[in-house]
C-alpha positions in Angstrom: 138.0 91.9 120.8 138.0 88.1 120.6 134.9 86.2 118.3 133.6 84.9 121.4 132.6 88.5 122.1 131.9 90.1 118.6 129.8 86.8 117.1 127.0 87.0 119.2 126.3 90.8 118.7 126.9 90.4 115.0 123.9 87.6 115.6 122.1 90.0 118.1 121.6 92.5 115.4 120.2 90.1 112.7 117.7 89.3 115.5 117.0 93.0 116.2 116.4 93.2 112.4 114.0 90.4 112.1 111.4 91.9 115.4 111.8 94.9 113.5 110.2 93.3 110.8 107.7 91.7 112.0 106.6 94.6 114.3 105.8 96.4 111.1 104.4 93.6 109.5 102.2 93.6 106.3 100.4 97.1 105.0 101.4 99.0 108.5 103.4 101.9 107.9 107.0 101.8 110.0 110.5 103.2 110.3 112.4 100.1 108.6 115.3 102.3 107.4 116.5 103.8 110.2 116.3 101.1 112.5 118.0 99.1 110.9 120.8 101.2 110.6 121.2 101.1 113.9 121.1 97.2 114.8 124.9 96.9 115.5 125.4 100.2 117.4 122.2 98.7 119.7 123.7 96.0 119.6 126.7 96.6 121.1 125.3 99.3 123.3 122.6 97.0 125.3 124.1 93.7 125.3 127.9 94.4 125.5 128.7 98.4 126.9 125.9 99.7 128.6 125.6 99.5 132.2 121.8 98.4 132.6 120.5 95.5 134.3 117.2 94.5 133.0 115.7 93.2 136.3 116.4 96.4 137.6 116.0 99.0 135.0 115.3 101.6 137.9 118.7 100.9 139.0 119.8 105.1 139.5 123.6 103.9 138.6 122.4 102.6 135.3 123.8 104.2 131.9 121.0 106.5 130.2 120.4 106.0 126.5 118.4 108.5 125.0 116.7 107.4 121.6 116.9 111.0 120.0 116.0 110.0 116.5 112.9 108.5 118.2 111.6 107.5 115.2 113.4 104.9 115.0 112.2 103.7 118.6 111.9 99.9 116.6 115.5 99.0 117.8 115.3 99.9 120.9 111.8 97.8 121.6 113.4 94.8 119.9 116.3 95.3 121.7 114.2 95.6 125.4 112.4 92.6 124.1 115.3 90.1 124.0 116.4 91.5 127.5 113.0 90.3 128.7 112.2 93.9 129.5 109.2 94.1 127.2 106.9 90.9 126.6 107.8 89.3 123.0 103.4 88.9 122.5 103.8 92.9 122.3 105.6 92.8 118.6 102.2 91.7 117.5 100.8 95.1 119.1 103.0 98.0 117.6 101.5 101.2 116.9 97.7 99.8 118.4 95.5 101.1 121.4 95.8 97.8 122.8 99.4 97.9 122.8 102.6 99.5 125.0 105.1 99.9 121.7 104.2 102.9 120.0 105.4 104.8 116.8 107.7 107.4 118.6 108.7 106.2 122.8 106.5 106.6 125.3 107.9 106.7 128.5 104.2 106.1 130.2 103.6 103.4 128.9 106.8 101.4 127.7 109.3 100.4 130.4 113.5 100.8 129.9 113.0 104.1 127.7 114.9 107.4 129.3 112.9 110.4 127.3 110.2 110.7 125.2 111.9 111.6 121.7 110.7 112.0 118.2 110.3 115.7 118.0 114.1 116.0 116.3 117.0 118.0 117.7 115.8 117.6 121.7 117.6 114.5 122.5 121.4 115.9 123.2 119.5 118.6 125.2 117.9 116.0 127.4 121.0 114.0 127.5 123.2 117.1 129.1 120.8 118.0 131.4 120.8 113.8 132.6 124.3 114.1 133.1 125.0 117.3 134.7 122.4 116.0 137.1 124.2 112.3 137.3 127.8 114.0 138.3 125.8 116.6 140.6 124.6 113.2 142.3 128.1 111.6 142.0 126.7 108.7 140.0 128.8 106.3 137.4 126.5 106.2 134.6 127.4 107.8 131.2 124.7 108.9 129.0 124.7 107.9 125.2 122.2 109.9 123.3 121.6 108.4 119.2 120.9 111.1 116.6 120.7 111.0 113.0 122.4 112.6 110.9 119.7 114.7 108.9 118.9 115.6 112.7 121.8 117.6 112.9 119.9 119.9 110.8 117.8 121.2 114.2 120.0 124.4 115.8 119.0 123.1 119.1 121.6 119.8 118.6 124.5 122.7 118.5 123.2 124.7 121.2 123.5 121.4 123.3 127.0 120.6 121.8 127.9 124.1 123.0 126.6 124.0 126.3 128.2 120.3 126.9 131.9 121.1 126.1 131.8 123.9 128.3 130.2 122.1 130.8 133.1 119.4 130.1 130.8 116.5 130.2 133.0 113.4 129.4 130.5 111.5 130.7 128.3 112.0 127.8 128.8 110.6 124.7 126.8 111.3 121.5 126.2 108.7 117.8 125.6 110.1 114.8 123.8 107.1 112.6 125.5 108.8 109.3 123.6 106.8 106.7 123.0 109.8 104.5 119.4 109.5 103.7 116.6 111.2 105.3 113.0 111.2 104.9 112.6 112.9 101.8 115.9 111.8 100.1 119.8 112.0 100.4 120.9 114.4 103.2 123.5 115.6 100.4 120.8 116.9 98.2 118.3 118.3 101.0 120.5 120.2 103.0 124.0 118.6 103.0 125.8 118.6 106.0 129.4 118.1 105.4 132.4 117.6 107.7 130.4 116.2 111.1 133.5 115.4 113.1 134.9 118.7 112.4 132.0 120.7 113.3 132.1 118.6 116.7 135.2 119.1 117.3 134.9 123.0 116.7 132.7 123.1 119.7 134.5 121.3 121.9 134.0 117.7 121.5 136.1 115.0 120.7 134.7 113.2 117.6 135.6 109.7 116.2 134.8 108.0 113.1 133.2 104.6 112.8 131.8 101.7 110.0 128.7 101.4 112.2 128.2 98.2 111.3 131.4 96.7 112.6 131.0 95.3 116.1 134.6 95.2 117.0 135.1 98.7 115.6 132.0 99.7 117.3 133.6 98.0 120.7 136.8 99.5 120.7 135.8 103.0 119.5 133.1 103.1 122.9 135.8 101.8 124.6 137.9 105.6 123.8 134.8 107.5 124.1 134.9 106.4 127.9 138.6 107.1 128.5 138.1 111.1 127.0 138.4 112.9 129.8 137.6 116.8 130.5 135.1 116.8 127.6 132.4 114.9 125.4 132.9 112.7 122.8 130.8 111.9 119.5 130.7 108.9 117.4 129.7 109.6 113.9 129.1 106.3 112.5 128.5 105.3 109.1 125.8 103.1 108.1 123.2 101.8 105.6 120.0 102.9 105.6 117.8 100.1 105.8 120.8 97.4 106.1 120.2 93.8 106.1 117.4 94.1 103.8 118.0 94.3 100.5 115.3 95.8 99.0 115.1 98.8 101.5 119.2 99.7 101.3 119.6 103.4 100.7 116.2 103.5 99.6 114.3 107.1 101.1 111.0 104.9 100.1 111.6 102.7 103.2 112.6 105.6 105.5 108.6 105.0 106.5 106.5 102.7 104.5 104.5 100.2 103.8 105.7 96.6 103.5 103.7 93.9 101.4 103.4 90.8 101.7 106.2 90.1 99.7 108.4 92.0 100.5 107.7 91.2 104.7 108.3 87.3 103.5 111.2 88.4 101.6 112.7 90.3 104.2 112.2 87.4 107.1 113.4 84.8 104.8 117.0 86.5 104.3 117.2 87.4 107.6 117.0 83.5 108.6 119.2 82.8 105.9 121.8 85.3 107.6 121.4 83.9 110.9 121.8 80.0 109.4 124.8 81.0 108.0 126.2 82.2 110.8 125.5 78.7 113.0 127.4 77.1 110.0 130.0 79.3 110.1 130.5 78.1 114.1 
């Protein structure tokens, strides 16, 4: 991938970082871990590999996403925002009456989301049964469905991985945010969950390892997920919980939590200092 491609999705996800920040805002509780975790992977997705137009996010050729950590629905708002899909005035309305952003998606009332998610372990369910239903109709679209890794604790997330492979959906294409923290601590001293590719690959799948914070990595390895052909394909991708801002990196606290005023001024102020140093940096 050239730097004329990667540079502005390595700036895209500082951006997706900062809305996230100021949709929590100061003394509102929000999921700032584990969207930021996956700003590079939404990155990528939205403004570089998926198929999605957004003046015509009805478009029944369109790639599905399907947010199944749905908590971490953050992203994918900020991400619909700087399509235009979403009005910017709404980051000022997260998680209110008044608003159309809420804490887990709401397809009702929040344009450019595919499922309503946030009860863990459905998504990859709801992404097979998109894309039998997409190769019944003879469409293009592939379906990406995000989980997180201390998701993979739900037994429904294997009965969909079963069902997919022997449905040979290659149109359908899982991500694993591996950032090894969920919400009451590290996944390793919860419930560890060792070996992800290899389970994946036991059932069927073909499973590829990425930094999930490396936009040309992230490119290239999408790219092979959509040549697989025959069955479905996983990305396990390994990120940091909470990355880009300091004081939330691998922190459970910040998996959902309270910024102060402090910390939110901390937190926008490095994230303009990122973006100024990449303008100086051409």
């Amino acid at each position: 991938m050239t730097s004329q491609e990667i540079a502005p999705l390595q700036r895209m996800a500082i951006r997706l970082r900062r809305d996230i920040v100021e949709m929590i805002g100061v003394g509102k509780a929000g999921h700032l871990g584990g969207s930021c975790s996956l700003a590079e992977i939404i990155a990528a997705l939205y403004f570089s590999r998926l198929r999605f137009d957004p003046h015509r996010i009805d478009d029944p050729d369109r790639d599905r996403l399907v947010l199944s950590k749905g908590h971490s629905v953050l992203v994918q708002y900020a991400a619909l925002i700087e399509l235009g899909v979403i009005p910017r005035e709404e980051i000022g309305r997260v998680k209110t009456l008044k608003g159309m952003l809420q804490g887990h998606p709401d397809m009702e009332q929040t344009p450019g989301l595919e499922a309503v998610t946030g009860s863990l372990g459905q998504g990859l369910s709801i992404g097979m049964g998109m894309a039998l239903a997409l190769r019944q109709d003879r469409r293009p679209s592939r379906v990406w469905v995000i989980m997180g890794d201390g998701e993979l604790n739900e037994g429904q997330v294997w009965e969909a991985a079963m069902a997919a492979a022997a449905y040979r959906l290659d149109r359908l294409s899982g991500i694993v945010d591996r950032n090894g923290i969920q919400a009451t601590g590290p996944i390793a001293e919860v419930l560890p969950n060792p070996d992800i590719e290899r389970k994946f690959e036991a059932f069927g799948w073909k499973a590829m390892t990425v930094n999930g914070h490396d936009v040309d990595a992230l490119l290239r390895t999408m790219d092979a997920a959509g040549e697989v052909s025959g069955r479905p394909t996983v990305i396990v991708a390994d990120t940091v919980k909470g990355k880009g801002i300091p004081f939330a990196e691998n922190s459970a606290a910040f998996h959902n939590a309270m910024m102060t005023r402090e910390q939110y001024d901390e937190a926008l102020a490095g994230l303009d200092r990122q973006l100024s140093a990449m303008d100086r940096a051409g």
